[in-house]
C-alpha positions as CSV (number, residue, x, y, z in Angstrom):
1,X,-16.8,-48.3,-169.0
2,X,-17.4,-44.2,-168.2
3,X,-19.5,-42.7,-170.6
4,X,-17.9,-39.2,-171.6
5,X,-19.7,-36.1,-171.7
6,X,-23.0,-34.9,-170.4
7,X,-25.8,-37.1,-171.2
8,X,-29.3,-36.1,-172.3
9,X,-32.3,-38.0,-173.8
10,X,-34.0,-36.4,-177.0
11,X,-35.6,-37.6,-180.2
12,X,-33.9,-38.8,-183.5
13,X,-35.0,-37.1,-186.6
14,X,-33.0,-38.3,-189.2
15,X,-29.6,-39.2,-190.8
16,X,-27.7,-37.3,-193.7
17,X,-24.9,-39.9,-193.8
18,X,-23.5,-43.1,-192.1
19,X,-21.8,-40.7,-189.5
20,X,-24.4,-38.3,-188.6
21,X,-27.4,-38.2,-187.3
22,X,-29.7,-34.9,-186.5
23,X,-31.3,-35.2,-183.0
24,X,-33.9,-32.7,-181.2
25,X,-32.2,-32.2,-178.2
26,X,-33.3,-29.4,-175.3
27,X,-36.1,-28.3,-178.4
28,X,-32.9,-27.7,-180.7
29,X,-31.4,-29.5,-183.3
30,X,-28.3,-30.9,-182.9
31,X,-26.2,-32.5,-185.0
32,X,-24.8,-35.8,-183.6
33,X,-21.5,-38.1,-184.4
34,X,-23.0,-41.4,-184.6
35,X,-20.0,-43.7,-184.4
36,X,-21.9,-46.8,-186.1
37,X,-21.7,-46.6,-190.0
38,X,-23.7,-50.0,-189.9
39,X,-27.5,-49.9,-191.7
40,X,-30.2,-49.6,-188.2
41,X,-33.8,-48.7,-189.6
42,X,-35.4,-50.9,-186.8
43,X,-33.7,-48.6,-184.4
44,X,-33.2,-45.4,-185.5
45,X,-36.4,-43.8,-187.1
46,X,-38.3,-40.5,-187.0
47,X,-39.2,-39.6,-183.1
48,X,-37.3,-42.6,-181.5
49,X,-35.5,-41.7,-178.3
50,X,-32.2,-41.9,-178.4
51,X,-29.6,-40.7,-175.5
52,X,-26.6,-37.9,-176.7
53,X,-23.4,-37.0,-175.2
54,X,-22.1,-33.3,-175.3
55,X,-18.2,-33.8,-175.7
56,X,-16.8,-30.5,-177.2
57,X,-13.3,-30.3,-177.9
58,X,-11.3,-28.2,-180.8
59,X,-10.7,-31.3,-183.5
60,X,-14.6,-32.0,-183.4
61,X,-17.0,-31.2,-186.1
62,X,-19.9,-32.2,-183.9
63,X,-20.0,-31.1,-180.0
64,X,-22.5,-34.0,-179.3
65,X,-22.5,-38.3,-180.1
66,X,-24.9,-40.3,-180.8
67,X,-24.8,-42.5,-177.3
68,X,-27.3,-45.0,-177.1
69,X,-31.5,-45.8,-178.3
70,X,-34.3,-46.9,-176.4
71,X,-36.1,-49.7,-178.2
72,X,-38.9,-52.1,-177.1
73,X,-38.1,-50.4,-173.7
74,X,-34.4,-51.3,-173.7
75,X,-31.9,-48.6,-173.6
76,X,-29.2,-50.1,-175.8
77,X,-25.6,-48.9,-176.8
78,X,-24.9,-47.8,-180.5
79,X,-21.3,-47.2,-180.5
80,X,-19.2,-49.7,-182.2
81,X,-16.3,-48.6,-180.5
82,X,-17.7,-49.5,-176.8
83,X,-16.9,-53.3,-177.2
84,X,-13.4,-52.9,-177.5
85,X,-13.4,-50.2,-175.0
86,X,-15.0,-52.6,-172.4
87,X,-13.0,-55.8,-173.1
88,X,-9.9,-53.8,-172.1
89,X,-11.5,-53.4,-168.9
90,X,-12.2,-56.5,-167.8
91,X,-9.3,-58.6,-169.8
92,X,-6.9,-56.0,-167.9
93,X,-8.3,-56.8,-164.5
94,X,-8.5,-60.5,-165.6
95,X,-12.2,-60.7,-164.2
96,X,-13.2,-62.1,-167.9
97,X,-12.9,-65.9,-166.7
98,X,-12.0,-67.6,-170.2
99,X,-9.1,-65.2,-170.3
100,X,-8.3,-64.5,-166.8
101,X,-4.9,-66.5,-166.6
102,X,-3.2,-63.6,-168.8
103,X,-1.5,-60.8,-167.7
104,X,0.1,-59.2,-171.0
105,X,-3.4,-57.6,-173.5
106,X,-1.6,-55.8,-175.9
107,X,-4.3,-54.2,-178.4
108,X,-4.4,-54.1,-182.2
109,X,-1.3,-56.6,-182.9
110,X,-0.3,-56.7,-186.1
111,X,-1.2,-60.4,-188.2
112,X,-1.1,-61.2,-191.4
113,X,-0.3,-57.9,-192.7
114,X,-3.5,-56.8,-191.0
115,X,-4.3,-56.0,-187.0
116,X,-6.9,-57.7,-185.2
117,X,-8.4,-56.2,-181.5
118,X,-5.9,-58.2,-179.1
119,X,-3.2,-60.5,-178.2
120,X,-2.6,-62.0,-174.6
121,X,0.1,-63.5,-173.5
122,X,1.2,-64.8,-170.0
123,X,4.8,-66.5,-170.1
124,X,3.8,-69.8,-170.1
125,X,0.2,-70.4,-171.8
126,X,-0.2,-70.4,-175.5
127,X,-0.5,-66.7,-176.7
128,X,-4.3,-65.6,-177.3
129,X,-5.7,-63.8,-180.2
130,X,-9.1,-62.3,-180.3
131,X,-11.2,-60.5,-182.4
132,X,-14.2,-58.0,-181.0
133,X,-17.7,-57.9,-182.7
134,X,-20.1,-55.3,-181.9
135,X,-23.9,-56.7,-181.8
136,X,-26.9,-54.6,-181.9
137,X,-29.8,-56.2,-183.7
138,X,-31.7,-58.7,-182.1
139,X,-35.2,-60.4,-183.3
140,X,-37.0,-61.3,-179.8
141,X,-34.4,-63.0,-177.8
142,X,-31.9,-63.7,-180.6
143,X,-29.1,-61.3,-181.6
144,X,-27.3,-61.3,-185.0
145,X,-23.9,-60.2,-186.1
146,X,-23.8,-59.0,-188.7
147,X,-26.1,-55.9,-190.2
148,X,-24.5,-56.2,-193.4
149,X,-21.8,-58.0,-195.3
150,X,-18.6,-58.0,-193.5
151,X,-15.6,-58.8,-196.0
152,X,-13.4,-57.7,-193.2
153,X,-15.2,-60.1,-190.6
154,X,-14.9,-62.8,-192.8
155,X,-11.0,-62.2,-193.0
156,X,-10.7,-61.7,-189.8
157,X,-11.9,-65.4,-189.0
158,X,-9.7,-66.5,-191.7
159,X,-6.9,-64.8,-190.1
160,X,-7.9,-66.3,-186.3
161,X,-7.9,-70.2,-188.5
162,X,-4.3,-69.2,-189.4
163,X,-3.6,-68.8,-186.2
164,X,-4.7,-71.9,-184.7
165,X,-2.7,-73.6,-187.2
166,X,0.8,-71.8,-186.3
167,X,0.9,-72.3,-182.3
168,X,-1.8,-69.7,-181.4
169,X,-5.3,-69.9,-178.9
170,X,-7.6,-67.8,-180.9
171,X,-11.4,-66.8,-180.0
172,X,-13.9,-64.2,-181.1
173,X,-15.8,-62.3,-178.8
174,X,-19.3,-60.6,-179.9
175,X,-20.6,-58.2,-177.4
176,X,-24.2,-57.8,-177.9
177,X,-25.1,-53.9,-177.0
178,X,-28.3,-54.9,-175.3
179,X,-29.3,-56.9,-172.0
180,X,-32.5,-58.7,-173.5
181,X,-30.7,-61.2,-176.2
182,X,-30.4,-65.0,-175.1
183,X,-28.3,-66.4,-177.6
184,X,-26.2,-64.7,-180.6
185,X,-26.1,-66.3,-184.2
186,X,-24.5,-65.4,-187.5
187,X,-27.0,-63.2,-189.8
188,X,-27.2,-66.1,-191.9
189,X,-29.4,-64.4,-194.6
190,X,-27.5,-61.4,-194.5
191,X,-23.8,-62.8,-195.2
192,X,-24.0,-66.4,-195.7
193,X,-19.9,-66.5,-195.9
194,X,-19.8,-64.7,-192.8
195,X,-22.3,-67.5,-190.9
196,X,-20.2,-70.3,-193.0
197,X,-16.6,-68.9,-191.9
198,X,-17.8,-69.0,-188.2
199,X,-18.7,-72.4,-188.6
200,X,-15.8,-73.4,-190.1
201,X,-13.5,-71.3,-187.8
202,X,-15.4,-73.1,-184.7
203,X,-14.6,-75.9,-185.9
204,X,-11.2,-75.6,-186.7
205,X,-10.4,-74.6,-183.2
206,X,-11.1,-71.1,-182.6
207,X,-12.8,-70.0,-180.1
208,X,-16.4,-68.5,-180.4
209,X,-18.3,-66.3,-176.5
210,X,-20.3,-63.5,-176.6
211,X,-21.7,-61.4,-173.4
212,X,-24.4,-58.7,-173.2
213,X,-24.1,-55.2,-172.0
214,X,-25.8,-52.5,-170.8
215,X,-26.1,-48.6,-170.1
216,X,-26.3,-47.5,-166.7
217,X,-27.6,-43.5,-167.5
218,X,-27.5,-43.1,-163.2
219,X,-24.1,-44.2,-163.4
220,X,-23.4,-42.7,-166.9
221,X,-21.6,-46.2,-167.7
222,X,-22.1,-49.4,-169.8
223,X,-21.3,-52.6,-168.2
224,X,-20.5,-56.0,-169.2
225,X,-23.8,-58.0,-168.0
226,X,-24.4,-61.8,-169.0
227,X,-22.5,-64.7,-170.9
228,X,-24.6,-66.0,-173.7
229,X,-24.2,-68.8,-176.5
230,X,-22.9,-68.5,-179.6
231,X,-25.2,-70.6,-181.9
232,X,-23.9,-72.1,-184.8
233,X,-27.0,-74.1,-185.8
234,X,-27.3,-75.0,-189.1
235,X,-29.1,-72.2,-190.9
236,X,-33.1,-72.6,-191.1
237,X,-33.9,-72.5,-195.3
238,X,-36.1,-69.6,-196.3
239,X,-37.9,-70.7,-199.3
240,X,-38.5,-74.1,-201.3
């Protein structure tokens, strides 16, 4: 996936709101779109690098976004919107192997009364739908979705069980914004219904990958990288 605009590193100095962020950038202050309303105080902090994208056009507030931060030495994504953005890419080549036998992605059907991220369809296989998660925290080699309680994530795996139910494949698909994570698990702590949907949902016959990614700054891209496990171990109790 092309990353749009002209990239440049600088230093993060604060954030007004969910949407913005102010960045020192060139020895000016710039104000920055940050297109991740989730809560990130172990990535973004006073004097943390973070990479920027100048994208001016006439319907912006901001000429610059909020692109990516380096933390513990690894340059990860920030933008909640890149997930969707890459599974396009590869579910349209059919290079994503789980998925590879369809030829029809048709994003943001409508279910339910709601939309989820895609449906796939081939002629002859059951119809797929998928939901996207975006992943960014991780705690050594362990990400965790999510950063804060998701009422819409926990519909949207009630939505997926549904669909199992009436003739429908289904699967969720985290994409963890960083190349260092091993496995992904439900932020059990954070939104225990979230962690006991999944687990439910698994169970019930949807479908549960995630992959990492990565930035390429030479390349001014962010690739798919590795598969890794979705674990749906039983949550370790935090007090007595």
């Amino acid at each position: 996936m092309r990353i749009e605009g002209q990239l440049s590193f600088g230093e993060f100095l604060r954030r007004p709101n969910r949407f913005l962020a102010i960045c020192q950038v060139g020895g000016r202050e710039v104000p920055c779109y940050l297109p991740n309303p989730g809560p990130m105080p172990d990535l973004l902090y006073p004097g943390v690098e973070v990479l920027v994208s100048h994208t001016p056009a006439q319907h912006r507030k901001t000429e610059h976004n909020l692109v990516g931060v380096r933390h513990r030495g690894i340059l990860l994504s920030l933008d909640s919107r890149v997930p969707n953005k890459l599974l396009i890419e590869v579910l349209s080549s059919q290079s994503l192997a789980p998925f590879a036998h369809y030829t029809d992605i048709r994003p943001e059907p409508s279910y339910l009364g709601g939309r989820l991220d895609f449906l796939l369809q081939n002629g002859t296989s059951k119809p797929c739908l998928i939901e996207a998660k975006s992943s960014t925290h991780a705690e050594n080699t362990i990400a965790y979705f999510p950063r804060a309680v998701t009422l819409r994530g926990q519909r949207h795996l009630q939505e997926l069980m549904h669909a199992t139910k009436n003739g429908y494949r289904a699967a969720v698909i985290f994409i963890v914004q960083r190349n260092d994570a091993e496995s992904i698990r439900p932020h059990d702590i954070i939104d225990p219904v979230f962690g006991s949907t999944l687990r439910k949902a698994v169970n019930q016959g949807v479908e549960a990958y995630a992959w990492t990614s990565q930035i390429n700054e030479a390349r001014c891209e962010i690739t798919l990288q590795k598969p890794v496990p979705v674990d749906l171990s039983s949550p370790k109790p935090t007090g007595f």
